[in-house]
N, C-alpha and C positions, 0 to 999 in steps of 0.2 A: 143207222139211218142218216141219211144225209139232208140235213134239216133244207140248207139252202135249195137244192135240187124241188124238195118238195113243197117250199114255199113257191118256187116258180113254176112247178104245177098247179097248185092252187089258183096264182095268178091266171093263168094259160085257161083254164076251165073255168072259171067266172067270169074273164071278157067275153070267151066263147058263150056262153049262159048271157051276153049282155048285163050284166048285173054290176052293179057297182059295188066299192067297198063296203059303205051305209047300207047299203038292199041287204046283201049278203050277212051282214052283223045284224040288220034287225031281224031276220029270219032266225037268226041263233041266239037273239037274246045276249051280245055283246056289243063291245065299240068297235068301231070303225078302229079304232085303234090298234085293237087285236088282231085285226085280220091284218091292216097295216105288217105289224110285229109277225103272226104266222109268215106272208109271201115275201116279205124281205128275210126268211130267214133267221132273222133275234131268237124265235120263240115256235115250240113246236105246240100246235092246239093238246088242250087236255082231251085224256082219253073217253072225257064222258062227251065230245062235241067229234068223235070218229066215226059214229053211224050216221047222225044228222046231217053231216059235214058231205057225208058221201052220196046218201041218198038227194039234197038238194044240187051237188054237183055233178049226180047222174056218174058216178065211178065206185070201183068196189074199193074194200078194204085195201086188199096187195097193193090196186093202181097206186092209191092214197098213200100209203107206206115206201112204195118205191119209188114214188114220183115220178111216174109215168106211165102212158097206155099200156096193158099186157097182151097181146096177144094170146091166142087159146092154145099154139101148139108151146109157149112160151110159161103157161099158166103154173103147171106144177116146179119148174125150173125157180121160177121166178116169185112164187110162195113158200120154195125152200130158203131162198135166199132175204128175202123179207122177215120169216120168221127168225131166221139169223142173223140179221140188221137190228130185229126189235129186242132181241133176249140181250144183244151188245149193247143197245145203248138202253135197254132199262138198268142193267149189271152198271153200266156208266155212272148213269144218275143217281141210284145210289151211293155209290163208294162217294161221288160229289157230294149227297147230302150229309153224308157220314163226314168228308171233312171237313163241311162247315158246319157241324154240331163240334164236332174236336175241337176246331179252330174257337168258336166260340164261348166254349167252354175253358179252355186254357185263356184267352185274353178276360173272360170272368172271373174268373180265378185269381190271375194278373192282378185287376185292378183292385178286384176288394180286399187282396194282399196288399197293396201300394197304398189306397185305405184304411184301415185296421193298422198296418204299421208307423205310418206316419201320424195317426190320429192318437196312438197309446205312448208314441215316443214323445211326442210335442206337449202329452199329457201330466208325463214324468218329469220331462225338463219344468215344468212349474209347478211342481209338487201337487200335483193332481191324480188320483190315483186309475190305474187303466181301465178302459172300456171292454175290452177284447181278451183281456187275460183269464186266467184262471190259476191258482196254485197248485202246482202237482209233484214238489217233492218240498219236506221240511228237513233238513240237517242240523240240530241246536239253533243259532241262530241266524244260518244263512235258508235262505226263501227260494225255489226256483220257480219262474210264473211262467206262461206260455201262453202264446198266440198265434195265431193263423203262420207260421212259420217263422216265427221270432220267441223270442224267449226273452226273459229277464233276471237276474240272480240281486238282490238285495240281503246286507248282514245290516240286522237291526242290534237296537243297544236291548230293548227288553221286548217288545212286545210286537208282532208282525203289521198289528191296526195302527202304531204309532205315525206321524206324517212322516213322507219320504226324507223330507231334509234331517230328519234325525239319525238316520241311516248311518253309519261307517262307512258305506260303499255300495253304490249301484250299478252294476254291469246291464247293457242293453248289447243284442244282437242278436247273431242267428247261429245254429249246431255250431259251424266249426269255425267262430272266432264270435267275439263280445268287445266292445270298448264302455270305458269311465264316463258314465254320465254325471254333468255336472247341474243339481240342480237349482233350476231358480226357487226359493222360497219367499212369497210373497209378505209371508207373518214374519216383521222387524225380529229382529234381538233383543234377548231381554236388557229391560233398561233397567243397569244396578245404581242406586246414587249413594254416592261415599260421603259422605258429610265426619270431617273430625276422625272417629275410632268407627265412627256405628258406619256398618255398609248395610244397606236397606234395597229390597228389591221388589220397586214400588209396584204399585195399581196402575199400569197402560190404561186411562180411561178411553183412548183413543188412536187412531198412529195410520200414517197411508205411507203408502210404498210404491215409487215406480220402477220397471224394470227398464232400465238404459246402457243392457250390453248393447255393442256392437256399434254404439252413437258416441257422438265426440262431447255431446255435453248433456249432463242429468238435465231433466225437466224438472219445474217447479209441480208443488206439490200441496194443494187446500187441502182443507178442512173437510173430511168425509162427514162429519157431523155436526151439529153445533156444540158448543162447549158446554150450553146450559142444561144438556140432556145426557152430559158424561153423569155418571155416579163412581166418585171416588171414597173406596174403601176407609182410610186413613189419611193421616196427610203428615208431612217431613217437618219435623220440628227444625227450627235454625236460629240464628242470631243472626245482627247485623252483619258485615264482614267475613262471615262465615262462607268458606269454599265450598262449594258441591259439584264433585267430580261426575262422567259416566265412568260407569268402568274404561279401566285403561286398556283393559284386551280387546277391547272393540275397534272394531275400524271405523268407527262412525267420527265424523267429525259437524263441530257445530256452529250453521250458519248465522243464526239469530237464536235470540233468545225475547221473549214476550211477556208480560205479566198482565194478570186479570183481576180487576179487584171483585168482591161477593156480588155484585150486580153484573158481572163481565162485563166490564167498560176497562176496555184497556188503560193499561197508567204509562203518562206519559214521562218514562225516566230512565235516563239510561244505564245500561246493565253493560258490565266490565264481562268480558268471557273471553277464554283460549280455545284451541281445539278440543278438547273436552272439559272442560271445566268450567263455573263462573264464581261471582263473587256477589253473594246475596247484597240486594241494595238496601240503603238508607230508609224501609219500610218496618210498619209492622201493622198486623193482624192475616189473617186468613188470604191467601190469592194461588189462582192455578196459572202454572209454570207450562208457557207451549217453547219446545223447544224443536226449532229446526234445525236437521241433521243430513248429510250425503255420504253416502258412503260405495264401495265401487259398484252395489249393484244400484243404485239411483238415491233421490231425495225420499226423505222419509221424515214425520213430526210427532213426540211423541210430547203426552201433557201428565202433568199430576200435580197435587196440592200441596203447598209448601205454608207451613205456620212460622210466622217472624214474632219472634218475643222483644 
């Protein structure tokens, strides 16, 4: 069918009819618009407004379909031809709606893959564990997980629930390649303190961590809690002059160092310290130790109780 052709039929037999666009639409229970869209062609009337359509414009079906007057000796010529205009472009409109169901369906597809993958990858890179996966092969200690067309391979040290940064290795990607995720883990290192022979690996009452890849300089770093609502375990015996180390395997290094006496009113005295290490000061009884620390993934403060005899 030639939609144009029969829109300017349309046209042609409602000026004939005297009737305007608005007459004509409100007869049919449409806008003015539609009929607009019919006689220019955009849009062919639906099939349930073909009988209506004819009988106010005083024309048969065929006229209507072929967009134009038919003659009677012309009648059956020209209803063969109609019916073979209308089976083409119904057969048309289909395969069209079939490819924008296809189309639609594949870019749905598309994006809640772009979704789902970027959502469980961004998830892992901070040691978070995915949204979208599921585990579907165990090998001893390596894990393979899977999701809307990515996969993940993680080798743990004991147990699969452990957090990711305890991992040996976490492979992210898709069937036929994977690369080494590196991830961020938000929970500090543990904090060992070497005092003399005894290395002790105290009670974190507390500690914040920012993550500052990709930036040229760490961010400072408060106090997630207040200090008077930390509960420490035990507390670090010491002496005056006495060194207390972080461990030395750590990459943490130390910006300040803070003392608090039993009321937490800070004391105002200065404290001798190197990149990891300090020099307990000229005090004694009971105080918690906040100690600020950076290290490459950002600033970080961890606190505990240190007894001076």
């Amino acid at each position: 069918m030639n939609q144009e052709k029969i829109g300017k039929f349309i046209a042609k037999i409602r000026k004939e009819k005297k009737m305007t666009q608005q007459e004509l639409a409100d007869k049919l229970n449409v806008t003015d618009r539609a009929i607009g869209n019919w006689e220019n062609g955009r849009r062919m009337p639906d099939i349930v407004f073909y009988k209506p359509l004819c009988e106010i414009l005083d024309i048969s079906l065929n006229e209507l379909l072929s967009g134009e007057r038919i003659k009677e000796s012309e009648l059956k010529e020209k209803t063969d031809e109609v019916l073979n205009n209308t089976i083409k472009y119904s057969t048309n409109r289909i395969k069209k709606i079939k490819r924008i169901i296809i189309i639609s369906v594949v870019a749905f597809l598309l994006l809640f893959f772009i979704y789902t993958f970027w959502t469980d990858y961004n998830r892992v890179r901070h040691n978070e564990n995915p949204l979208f996966m599921i585990p579907i092969r165990e090998n001893g200690n390596n894990y393979t997980y899977l999701g809307f067309g990515y996969k993940m391979k993680k080798e743990v040290r004991i147990s699969p629930n452990e957090p990711l940064s305890n991992s040996i290795n976490i492979k992210f990607g898709f069937w036929l390649f994977t690369w080494d995720v590196e991830v961020f883990n938000p929970t500090p290192r543990n904090l060992w303190v070497i005092n003399g022979k005894d290395r002790t690996l105290t009670q974190i009452g507390s500690y914040c961590i920012t993550d500052t890849k990709g930036e040229d300089k760490a961010s400072s770093c408060g106090l997630s809690i207040p200090l008077e609502d930390i509960n420490y375990d035990e507390y670090l015996p010491s002496n005056k002059e006495d060194i207390i180390a972080l461990d030395s395997s750590s990459d943490l290094t130390i910006t300040r160092i803070t003392f608090y006496d039993s009321k937490y009113e800070k004391v105002d005295i200065p404290i001798t310290y190197e990149k990891n290490n300090f020099t307990v000061p000229n005090l004694k009884g009971e105080y918690v130790v906040l100690i600020d620390t950076i290290c490459d993934r950002g600033t970080a403060w961890y606190s505990f109780k240190l007894k001076i005899d």
